[in-house]
TORMAR-528362 format. One record per residue (C-alpha): x, y, z; residue in three letters. Coordinates in steps of 0.2 Angstrom, whole numbers, plus 5000, padded with zeros to 4 digits. Each point is the difference from the previous one (the first is absolute). Example, Ala and Ser with C-alpha at 12.3 -4.5 7.8 and 13.67 -1.06 7.14 Angstrom:
node u: 5062&v: 4978&w: 5039&resn: ALA .
node u: 5006&v: 5017&w: 4997&resn: SER .
END
This chain:
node u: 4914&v: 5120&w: 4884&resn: UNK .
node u: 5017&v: 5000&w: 5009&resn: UNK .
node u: 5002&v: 4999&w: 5017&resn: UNK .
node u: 5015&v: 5005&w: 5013&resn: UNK .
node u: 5002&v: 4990&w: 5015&resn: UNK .
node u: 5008&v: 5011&w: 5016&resn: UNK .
node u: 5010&v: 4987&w: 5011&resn: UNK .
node u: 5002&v: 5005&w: 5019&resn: UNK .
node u: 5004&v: 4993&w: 5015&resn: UNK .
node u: 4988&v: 5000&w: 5014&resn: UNK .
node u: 5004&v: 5008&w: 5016&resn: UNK .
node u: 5001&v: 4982&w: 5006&resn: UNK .
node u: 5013&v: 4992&w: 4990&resn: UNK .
node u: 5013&v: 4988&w: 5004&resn: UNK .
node u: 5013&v: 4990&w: 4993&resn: UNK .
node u: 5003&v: 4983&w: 5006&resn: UNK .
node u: 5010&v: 4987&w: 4996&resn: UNK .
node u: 4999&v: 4984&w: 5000&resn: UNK .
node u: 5009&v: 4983&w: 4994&resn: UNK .
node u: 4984&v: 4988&w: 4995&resn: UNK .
node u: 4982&v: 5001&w: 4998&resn: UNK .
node u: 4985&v: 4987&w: 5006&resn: UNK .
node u: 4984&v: 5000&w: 4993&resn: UNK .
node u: 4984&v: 4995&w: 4992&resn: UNK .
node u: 4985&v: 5003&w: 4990&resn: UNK .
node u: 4983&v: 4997&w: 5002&resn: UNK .
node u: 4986&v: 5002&w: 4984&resn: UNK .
node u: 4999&v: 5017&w: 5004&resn: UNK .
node u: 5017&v: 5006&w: 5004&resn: UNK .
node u: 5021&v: 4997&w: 5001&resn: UNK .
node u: 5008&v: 5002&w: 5019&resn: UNK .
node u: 5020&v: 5003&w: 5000&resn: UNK .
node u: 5006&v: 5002&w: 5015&resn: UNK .
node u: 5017&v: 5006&w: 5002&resn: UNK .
node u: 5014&v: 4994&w: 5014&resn: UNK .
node u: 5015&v: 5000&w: 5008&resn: UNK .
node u: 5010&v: 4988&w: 5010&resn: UNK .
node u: 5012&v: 5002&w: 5015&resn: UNK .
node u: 5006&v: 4984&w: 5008&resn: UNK .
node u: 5000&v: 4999&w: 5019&resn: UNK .
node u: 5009&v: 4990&w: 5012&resn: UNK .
node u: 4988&v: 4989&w: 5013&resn: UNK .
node u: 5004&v: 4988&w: 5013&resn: UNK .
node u: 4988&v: 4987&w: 5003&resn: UNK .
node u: 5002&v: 4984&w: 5013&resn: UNK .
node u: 5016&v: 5008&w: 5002&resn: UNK .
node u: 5006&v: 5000&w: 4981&resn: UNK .
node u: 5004&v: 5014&w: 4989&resn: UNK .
node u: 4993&v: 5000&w: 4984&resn: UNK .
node u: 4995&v: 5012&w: 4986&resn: UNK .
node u: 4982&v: 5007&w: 4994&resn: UNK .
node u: 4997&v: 5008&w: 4987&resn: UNK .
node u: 4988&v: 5016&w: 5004&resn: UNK .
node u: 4990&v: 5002&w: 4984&resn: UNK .
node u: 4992&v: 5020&w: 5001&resn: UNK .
node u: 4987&v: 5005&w: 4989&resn: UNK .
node u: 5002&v: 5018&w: 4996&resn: UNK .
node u: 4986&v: 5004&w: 4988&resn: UNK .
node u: 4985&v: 4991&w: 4989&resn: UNK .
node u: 4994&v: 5008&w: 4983&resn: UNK .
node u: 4984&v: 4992&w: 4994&resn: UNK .
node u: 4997&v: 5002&w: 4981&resn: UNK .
node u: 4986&v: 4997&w: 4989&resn: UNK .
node u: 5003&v: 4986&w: 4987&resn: UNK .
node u: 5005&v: 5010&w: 4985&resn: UNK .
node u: 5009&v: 5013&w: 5011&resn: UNK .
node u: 5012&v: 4985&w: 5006&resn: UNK .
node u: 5002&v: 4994&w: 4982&resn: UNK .
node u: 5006&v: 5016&w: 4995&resn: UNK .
node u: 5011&v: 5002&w: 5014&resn: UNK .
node u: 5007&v: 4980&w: 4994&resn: UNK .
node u: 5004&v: 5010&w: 4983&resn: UNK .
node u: 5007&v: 5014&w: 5006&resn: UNK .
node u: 5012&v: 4988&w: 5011&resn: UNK .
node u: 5003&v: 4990&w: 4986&resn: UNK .
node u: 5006&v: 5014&w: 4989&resn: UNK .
node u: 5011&v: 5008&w: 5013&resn: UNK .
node u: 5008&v: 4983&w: 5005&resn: UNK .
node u: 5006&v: 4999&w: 4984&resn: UNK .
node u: 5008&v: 5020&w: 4996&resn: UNK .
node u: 5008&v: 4996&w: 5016&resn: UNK .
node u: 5009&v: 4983&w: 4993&resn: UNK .
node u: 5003&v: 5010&w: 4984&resn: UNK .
node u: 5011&v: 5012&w: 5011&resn: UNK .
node u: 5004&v: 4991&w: 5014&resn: UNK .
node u: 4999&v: 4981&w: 4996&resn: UNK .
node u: 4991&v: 4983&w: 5003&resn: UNK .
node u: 4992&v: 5002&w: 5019&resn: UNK .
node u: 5003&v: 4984&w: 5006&resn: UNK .
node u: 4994&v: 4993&w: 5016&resn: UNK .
node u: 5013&v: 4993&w: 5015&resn: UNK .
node u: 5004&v: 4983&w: 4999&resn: UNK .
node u: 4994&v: 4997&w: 4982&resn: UNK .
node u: 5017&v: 4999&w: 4992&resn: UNK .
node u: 5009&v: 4981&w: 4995&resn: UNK .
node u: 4996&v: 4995&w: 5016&resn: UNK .
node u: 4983&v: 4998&w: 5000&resn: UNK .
node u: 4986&v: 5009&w: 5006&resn: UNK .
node u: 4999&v: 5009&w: 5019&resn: UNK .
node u: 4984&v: 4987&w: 5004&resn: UNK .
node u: 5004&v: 4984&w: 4995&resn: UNK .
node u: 4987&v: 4990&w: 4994&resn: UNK .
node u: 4989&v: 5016&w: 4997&resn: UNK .
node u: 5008&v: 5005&w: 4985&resn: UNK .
node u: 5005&v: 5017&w: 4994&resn: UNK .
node u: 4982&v: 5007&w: 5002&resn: UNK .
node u: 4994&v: 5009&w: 5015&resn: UNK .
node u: 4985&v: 4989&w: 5008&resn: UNK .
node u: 4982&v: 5006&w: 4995&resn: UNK .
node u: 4992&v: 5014&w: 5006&resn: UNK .
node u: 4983&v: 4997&w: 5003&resn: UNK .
node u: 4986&v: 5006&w: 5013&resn: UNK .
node u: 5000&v: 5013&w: 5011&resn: UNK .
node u: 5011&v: 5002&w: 5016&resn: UNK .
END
């Protein structure tokens, strides 16, 4: 039996944007969470210094083979994009090392829940 799926988008649909992703899993469940940053300028004890506002706009909760497939999907597009558009690489990592010394060129683990 062949069956056709109808895409739509709800009434409620958005579009955001976001430059990283935090998150989790649980036995039950993956958590992504997606941010943006926006530095701002705070003066404390009479001295200015920068903090990093960290905004979470939206969390999707996945069942465990829902994110696998989404990990695939990923993977697969990551790599037709290189095809056309070359190597993505991340800032920093070129000869002069890695952006977080002493971490490597891996992000840190994700684990646990926010």
């Amino acid at each position: 039996m062949e069956v056709k799926v109808e895409i739509s988008k709800s009434s409620d649909f958005s579009q955001v944007y976001a430059i990283g992703a935090i998150g989790g899993h649980s036995p039950y469940d993956f958590r992504i969470a997606f941010y943006n940053d926006s530095p701002k300028t705070m003066v404390e004890d009479g001295k200015s210094m920068t903090v990093m506002e960290r905004k979470i706009d939206t969390e999707i909760i996945l069942s465990p083979l829902a994110a696998k497939e989404l990990a695939n999907w990923l993977v697969e597009h990551i790599k037709d994009y290189e095809k056309v558009f070359g190597e993505i690489k991340r800032p920093g990592s070129g000869s002069q090392g890695p952006a977080n010394p002493g971490k490597g060129s891996e992000s840190a683990a994700i684990q646990g829940y926010m």
